[in-house]
OpenMM code with the backbone's topology and positions (N, CA, C; nanometers):
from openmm import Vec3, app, unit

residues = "UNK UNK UNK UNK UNK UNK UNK UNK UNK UNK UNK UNK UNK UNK UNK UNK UNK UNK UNK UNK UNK UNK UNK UNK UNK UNK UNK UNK UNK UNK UNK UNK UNK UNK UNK UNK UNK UNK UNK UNK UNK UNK UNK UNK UNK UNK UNK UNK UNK UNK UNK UNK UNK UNK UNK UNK UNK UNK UNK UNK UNK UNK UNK UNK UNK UNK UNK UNK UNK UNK UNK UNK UNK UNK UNK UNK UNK UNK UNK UNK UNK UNK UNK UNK UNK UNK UNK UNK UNK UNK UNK UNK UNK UNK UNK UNK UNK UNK UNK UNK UNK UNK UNK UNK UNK UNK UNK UNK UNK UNK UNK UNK UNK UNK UNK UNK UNK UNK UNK UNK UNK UNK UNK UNK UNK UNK UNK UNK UNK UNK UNK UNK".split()
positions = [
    Vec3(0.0837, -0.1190, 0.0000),
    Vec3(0.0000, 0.0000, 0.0000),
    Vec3(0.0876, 0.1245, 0.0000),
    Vec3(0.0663, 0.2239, -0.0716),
    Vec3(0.0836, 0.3670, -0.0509),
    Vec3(0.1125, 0.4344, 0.0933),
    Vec3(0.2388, 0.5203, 0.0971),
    Vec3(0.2216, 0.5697, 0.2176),
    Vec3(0.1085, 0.6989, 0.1840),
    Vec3(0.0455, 0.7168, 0.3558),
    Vec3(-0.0638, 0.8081, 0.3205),
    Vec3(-0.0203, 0.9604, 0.3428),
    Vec3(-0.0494, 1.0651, 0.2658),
    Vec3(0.0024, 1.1878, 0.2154),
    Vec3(-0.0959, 1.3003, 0.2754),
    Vec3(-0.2358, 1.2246, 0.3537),
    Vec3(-0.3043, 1.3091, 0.4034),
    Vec3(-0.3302, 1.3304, 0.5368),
    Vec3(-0.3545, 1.4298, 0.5801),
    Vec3(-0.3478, 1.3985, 0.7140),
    Vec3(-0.5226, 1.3393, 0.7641),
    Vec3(-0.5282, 1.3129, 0.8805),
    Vec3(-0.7406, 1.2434, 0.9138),
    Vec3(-0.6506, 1.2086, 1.0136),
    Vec3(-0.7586, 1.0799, 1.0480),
    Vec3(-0.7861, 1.0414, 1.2108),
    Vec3(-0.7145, 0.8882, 1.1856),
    Vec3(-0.6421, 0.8317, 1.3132),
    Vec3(-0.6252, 0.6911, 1.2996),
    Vec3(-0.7171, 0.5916, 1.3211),
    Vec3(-0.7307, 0.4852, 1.1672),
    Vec3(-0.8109, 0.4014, 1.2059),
    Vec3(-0.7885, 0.2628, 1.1788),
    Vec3(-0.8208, 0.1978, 1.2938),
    Vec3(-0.7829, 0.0228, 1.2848),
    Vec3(-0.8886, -0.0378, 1.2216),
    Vec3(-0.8744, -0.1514, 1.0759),
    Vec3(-0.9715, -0.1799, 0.9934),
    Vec3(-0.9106, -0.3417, 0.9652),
    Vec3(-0.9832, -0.3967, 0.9389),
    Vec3(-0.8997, -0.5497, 0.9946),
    Vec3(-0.7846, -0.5767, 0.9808),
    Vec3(-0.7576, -0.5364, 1.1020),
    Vec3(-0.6330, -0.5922, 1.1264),
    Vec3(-0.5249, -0.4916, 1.0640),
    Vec3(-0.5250, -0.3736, 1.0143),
    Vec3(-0.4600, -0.3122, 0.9717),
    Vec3(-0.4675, -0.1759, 1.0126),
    Vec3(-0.4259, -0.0813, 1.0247),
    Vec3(-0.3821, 0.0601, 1.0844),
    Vec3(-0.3630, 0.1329, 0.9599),
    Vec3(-0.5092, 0.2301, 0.9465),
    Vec3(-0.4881, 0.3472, 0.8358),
    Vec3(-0.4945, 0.4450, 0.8937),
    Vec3(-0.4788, 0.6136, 0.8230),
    Vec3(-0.4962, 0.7179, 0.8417),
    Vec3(-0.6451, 0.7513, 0.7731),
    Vec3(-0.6889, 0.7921, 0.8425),
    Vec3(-0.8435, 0.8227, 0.7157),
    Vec3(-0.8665, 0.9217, 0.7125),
    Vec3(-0.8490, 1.0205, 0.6222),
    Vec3(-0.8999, 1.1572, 0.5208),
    Vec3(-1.0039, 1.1847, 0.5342),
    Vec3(-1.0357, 1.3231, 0.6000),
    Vec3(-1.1851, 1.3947, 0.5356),
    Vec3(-1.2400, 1.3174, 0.3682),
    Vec3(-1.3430, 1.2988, 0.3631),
    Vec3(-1.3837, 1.3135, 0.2498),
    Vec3(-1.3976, 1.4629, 0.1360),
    Vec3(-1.3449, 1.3905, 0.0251),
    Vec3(-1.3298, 1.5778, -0.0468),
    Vec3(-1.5119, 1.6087, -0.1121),
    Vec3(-1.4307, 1.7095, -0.1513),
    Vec3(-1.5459, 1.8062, -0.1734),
    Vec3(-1.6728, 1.7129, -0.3225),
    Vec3(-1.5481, 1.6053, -0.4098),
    Vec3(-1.6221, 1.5203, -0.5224),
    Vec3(-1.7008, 1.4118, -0.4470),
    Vec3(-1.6145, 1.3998, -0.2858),
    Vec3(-1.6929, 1.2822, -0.2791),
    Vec3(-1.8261, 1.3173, -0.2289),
    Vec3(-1.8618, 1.4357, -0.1300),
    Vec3(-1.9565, 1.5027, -0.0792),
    Vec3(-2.0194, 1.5392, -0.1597),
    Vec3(-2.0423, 1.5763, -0.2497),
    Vec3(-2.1052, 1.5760, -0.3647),
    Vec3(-2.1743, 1.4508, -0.4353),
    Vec3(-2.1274, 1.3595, -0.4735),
    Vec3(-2.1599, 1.2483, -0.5063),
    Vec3(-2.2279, 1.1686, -0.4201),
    Vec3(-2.2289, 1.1628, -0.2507),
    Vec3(-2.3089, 1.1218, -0.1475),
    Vec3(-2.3741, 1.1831, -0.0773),
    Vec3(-2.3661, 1.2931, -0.1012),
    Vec3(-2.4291, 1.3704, 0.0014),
    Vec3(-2.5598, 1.3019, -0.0117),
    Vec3(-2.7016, 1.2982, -0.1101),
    Vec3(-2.8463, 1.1908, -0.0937),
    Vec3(-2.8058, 1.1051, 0.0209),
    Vec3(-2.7399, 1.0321, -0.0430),
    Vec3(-2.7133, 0.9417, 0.0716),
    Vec3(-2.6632, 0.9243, 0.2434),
    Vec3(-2.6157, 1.0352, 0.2407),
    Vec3(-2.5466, 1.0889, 0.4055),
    Vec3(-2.6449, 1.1063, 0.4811),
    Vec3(-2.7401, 1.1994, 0.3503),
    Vec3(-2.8266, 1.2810, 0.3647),
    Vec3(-2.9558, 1.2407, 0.4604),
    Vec3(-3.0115, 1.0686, 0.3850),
    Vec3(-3.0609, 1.0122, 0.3908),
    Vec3(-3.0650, 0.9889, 0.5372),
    Vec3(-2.9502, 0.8901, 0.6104),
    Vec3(-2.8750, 0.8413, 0.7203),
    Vec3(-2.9076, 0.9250, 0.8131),
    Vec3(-2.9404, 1.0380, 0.8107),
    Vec3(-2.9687, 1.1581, 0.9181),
    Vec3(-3.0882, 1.1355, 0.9283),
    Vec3(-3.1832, 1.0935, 0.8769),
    Vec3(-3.3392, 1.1405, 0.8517),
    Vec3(-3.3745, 0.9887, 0.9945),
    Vec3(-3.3141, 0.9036, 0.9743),
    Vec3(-3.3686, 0.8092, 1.0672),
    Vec3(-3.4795, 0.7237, 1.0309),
    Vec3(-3.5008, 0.6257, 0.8744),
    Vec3(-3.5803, 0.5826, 0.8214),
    Vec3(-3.5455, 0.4662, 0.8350),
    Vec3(-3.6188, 0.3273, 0.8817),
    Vec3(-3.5994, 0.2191, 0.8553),
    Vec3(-3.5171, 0.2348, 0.7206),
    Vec3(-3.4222, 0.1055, 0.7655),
    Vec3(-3.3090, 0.0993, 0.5987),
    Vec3(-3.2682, -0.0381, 0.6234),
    Vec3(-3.2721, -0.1098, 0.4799),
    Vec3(-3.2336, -0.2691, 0.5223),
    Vec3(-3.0648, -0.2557, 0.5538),
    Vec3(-3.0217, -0.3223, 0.6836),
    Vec3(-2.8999, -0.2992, 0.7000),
    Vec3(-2.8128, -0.3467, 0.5996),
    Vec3(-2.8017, -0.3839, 0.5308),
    Vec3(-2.7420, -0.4374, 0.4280),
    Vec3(-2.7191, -0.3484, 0.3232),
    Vec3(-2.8145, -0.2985, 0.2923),
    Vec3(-2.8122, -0.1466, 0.2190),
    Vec3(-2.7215, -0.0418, 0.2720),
    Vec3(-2.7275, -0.0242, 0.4266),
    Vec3(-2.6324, 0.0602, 0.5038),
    Vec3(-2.5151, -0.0029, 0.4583),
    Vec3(-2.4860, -0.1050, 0.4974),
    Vec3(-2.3405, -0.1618, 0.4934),
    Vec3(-2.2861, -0.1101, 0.3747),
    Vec3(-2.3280, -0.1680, 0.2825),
    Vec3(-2.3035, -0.1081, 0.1224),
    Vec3(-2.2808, 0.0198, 0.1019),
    Vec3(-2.3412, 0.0621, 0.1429),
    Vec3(-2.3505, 0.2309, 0.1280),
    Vec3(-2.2126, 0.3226, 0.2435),
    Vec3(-2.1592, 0.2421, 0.3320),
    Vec3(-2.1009, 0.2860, 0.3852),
    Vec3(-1.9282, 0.2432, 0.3875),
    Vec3(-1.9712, 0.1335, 0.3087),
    Vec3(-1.8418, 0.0300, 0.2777),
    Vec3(-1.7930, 0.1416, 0.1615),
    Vec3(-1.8722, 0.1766, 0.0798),
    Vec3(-1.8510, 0.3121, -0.0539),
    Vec3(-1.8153, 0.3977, 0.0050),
    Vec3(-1.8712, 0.4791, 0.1210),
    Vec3(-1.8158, 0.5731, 0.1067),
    Vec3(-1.6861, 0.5393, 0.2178),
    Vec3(-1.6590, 0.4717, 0.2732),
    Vec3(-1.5244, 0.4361, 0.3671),
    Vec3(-1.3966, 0.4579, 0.2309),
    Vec3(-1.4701, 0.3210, 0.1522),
    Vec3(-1.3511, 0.3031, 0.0284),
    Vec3(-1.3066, 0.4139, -0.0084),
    Vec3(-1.3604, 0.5168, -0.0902),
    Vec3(-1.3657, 0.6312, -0.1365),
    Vec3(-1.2561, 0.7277, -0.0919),
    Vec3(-1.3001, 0.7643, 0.0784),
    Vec3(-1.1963, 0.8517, 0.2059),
    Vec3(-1.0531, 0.7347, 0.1547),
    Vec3(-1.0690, 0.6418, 0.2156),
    Vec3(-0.9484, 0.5498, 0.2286),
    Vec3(-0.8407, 0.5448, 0.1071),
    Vec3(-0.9150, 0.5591, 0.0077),
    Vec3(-0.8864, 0.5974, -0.1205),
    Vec3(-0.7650, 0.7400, -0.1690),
    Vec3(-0.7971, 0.7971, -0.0807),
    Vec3(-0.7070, 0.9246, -0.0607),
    Vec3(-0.6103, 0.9072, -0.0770),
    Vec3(-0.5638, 0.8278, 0.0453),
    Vec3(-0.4266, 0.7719, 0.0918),
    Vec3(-0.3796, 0.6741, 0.0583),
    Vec3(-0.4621, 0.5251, 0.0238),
    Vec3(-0.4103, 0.4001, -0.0223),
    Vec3(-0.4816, 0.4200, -0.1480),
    Vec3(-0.4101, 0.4449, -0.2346),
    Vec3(-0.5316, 0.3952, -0.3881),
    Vec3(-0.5286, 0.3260, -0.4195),
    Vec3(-0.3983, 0.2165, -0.3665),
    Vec3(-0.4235, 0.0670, -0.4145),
    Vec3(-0.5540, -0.0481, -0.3332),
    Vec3(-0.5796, 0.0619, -0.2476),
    Vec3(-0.6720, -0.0163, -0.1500),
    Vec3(-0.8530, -0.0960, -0.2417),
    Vec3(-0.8497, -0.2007, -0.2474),
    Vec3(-0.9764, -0.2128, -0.3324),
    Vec3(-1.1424, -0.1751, -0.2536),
    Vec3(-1.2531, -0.1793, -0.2884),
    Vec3(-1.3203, -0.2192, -0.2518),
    Vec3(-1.3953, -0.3284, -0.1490),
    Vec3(-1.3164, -0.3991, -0.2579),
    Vec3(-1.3461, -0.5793, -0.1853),
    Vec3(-1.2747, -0.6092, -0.0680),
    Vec3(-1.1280, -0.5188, -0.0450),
    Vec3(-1.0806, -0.5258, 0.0677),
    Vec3(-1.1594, -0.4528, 0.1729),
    Vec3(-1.2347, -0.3570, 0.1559),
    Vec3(-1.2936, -0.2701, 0.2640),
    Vec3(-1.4262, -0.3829, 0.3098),
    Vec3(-1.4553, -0.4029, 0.1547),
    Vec3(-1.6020, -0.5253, 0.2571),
    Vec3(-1.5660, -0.6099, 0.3125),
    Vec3(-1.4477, -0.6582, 0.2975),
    Vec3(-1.4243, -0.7783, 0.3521),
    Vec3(-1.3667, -0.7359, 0.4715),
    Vec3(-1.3356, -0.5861, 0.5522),
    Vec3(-1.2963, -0.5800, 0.6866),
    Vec3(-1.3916, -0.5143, 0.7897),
    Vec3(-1.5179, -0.4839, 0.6722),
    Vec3(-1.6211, -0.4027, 0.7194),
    Vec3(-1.7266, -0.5363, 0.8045),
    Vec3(-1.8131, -0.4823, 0.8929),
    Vec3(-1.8967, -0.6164, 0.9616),
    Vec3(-1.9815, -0.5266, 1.0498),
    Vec3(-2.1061, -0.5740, 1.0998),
    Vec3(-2.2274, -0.4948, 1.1578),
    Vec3(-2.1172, -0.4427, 1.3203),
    Vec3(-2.0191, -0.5467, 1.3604),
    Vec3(-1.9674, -0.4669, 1.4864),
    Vec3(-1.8958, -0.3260, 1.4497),
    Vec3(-1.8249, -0.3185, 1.3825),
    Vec3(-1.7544, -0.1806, 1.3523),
    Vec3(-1.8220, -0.1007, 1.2544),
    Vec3(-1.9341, -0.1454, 1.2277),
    Vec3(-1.9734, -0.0405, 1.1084),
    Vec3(-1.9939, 0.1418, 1.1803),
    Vec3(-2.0860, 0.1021, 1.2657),
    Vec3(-2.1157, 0.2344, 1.3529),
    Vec3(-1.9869, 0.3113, 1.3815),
    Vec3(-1.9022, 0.2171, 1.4981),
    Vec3(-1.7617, 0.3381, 1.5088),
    Vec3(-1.7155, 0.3641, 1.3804),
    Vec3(-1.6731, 0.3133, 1.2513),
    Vec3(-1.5992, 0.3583, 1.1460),
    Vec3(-1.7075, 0.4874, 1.0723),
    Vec3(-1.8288, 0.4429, 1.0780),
    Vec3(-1.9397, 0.5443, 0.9810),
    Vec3(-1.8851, 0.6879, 1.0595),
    Vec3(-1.9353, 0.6680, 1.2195),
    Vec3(-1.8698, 0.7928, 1.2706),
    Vec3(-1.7695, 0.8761, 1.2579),
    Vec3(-1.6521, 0.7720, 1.3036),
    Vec3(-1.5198, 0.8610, 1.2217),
    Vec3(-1.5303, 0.9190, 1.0855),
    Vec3(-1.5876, 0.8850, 0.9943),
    Vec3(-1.5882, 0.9013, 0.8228),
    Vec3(-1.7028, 1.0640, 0.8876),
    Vec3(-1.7824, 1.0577, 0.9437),
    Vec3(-1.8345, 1.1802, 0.9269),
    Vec3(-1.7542, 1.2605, 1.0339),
    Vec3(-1.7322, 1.2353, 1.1358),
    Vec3(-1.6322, 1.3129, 1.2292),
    Vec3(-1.5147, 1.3986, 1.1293),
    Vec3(-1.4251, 1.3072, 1.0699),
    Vec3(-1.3233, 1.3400, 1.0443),
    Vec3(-1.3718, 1.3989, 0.9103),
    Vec3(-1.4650, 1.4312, 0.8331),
    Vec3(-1.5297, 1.5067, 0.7518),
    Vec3(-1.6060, 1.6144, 0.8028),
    Vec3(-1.6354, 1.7179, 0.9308),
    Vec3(-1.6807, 1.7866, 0.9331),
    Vec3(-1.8342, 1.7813, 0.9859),
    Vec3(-1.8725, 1.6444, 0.9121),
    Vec3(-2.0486, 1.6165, 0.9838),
    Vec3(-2.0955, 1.5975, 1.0300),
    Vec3(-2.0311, 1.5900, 1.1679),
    Vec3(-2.0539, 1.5724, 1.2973),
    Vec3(-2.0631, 1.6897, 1.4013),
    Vec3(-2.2095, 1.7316, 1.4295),
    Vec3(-2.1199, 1.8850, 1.5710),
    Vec3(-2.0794, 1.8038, 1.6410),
    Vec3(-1.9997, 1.8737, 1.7128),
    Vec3(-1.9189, 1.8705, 1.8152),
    Vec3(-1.9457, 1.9912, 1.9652),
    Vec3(-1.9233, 1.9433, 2.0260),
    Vec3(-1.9933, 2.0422, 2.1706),
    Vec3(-1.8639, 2.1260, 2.1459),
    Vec3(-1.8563, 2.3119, 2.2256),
    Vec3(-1.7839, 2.3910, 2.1665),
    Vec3(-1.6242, 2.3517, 2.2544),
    Vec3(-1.5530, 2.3744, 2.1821),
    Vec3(-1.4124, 2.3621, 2.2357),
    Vec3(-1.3538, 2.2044, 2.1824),
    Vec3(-1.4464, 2.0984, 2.1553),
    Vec3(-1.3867, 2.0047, 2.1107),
    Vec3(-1.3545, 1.9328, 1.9381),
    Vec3(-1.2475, 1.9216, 1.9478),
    Vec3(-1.2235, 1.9147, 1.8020),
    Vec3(-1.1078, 1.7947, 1.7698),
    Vec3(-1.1587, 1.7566, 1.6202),
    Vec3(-1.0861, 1.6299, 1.6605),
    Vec3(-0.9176, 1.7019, 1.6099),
    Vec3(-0.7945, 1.6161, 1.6533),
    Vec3(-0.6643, 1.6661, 1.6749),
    Vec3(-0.6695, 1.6666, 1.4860),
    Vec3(-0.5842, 1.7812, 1.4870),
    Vec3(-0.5063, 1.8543, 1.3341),
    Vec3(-0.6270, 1.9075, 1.2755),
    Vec3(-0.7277, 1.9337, 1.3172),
    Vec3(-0.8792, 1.9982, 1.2600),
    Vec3(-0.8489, 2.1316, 1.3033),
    Vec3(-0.9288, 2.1678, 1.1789),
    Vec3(-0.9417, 2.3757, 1.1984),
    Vec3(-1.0618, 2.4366, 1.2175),
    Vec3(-1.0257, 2.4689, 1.2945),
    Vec3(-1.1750, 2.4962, 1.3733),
    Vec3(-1.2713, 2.6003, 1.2441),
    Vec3(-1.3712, 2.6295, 1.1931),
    Vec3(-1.4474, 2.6836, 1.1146),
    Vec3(-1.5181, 2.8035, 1.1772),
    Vec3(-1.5534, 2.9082, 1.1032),
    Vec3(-1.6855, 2.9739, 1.1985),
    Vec3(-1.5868, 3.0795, 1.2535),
    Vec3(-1.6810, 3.1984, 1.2906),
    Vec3(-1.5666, 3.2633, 1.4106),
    Vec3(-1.5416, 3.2496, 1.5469),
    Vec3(-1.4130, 3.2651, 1.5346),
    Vec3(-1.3638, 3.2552, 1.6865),
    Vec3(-1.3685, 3.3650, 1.7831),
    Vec3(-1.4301, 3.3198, 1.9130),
    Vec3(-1.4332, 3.4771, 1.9826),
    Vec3(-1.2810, 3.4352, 2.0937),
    Vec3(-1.2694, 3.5656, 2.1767),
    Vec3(-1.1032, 3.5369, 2.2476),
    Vec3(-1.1049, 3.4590, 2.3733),
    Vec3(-1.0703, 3.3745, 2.3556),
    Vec3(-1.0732, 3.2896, 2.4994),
    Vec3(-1.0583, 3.3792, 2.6251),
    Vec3(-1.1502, 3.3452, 2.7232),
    Vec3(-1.1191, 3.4067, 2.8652),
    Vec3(-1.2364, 3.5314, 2.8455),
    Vec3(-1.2606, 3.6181, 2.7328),
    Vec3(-1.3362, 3.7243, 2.7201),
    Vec3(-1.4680, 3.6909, 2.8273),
    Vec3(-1.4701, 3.8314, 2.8961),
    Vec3(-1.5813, 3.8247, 3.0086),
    Vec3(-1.6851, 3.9284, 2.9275),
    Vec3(-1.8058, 3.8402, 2.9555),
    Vec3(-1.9323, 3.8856, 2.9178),
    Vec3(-1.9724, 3.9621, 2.9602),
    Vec3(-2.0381, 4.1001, 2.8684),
    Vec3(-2.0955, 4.2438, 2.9101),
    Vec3(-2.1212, 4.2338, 3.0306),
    Vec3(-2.1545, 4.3127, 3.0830),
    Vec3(-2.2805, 4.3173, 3.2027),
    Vec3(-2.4026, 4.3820, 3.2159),
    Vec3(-2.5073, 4.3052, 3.2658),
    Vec3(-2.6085, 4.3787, 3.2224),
    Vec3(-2.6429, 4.5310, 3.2509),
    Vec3(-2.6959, 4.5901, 3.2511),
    Vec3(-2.7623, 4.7235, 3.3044),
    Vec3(-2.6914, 4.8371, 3.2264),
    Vec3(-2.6975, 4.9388, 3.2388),
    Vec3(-2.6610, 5.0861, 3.1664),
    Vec3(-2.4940, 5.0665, 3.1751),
    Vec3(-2.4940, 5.1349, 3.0564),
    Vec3(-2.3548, 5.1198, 3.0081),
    Vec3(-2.3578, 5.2103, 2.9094),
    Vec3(-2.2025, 5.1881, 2.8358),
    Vec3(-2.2392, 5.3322, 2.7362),
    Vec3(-2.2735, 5.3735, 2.5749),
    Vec3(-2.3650, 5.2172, 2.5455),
    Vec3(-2.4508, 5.2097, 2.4820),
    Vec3(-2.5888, 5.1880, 2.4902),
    Vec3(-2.6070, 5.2132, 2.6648),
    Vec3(-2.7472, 5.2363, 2.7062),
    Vec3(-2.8237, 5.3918, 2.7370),
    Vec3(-2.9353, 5.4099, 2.6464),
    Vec3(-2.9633, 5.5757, 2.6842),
    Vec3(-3.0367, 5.5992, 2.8015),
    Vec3(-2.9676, 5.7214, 2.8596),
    Vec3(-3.0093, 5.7406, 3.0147),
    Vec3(-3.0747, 5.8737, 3.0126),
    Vec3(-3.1736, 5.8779, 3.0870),
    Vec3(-3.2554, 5.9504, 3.0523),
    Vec3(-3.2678, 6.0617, 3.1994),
] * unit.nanometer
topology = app.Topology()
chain = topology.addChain("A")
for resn in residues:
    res = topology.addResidue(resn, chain)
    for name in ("N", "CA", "C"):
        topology.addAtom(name, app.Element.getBySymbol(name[0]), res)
């Protein structure tokens, strides 16, 4: 396999130790229906999930190993790890909130930042309050 050139999150997949990549912007595009879907909370034959998630694993994984096949991802993918790996794949893509201050390591935080420690107004007249 390819050494991996991107930076993501570490992940153990049978029996083997990858780095796994945000998904880019072609692949979010191309799945988003489908991500899309996964949020809504609709009965789905698990099997369909699997599939659908074994794609988009391959895809990320793809980044870094391009020799990596398909058939290798189904064959390390299984109903016990599907959940933790689906997570990471959206974690380490952005599609996950996160409660404020936590972020996964080498991530950039988005959005604006206000200054740590900054103490909040106080209420009552001040000197954008008119006094009469």
């Amino acid at each position: 396999m390819a050494d991996q050139n991107l930076e993501g999150v570490p992940l153990r997949l049978g029996g083997r130790d990858y780095i796994l990549p945000p998904l880019n912007l072609a692949a979010l595009e191309k799945y988003w229906p489908m991500i899309e879907a996964w949020g809504k909370g609709e009965p789905v034959n698990p099997l369909q999930r699997l599939l659908e998630g074994a794609e988009i694993l391959h895809t990320a994984l793809s980044r870094n190993y391009p020799d990596l096949t398909l058939a290798e991802v189904k064959e390390a993918l299984d109903l016990i790890n599907f959940k933790p790996v689906l997570d990471r794949i959206l974690d380490v893509s952005g599609l996950v909130s996160k409660p404020p201050g936590e972020q996964l390591a080498g991530s950039v935080p988005t959005g604006a930042s206000s200054v740590p420690g900054s103490p909040a107004s106080p209420a009552g007249p001040g000197s954008t309050s008119a006094s009469g």
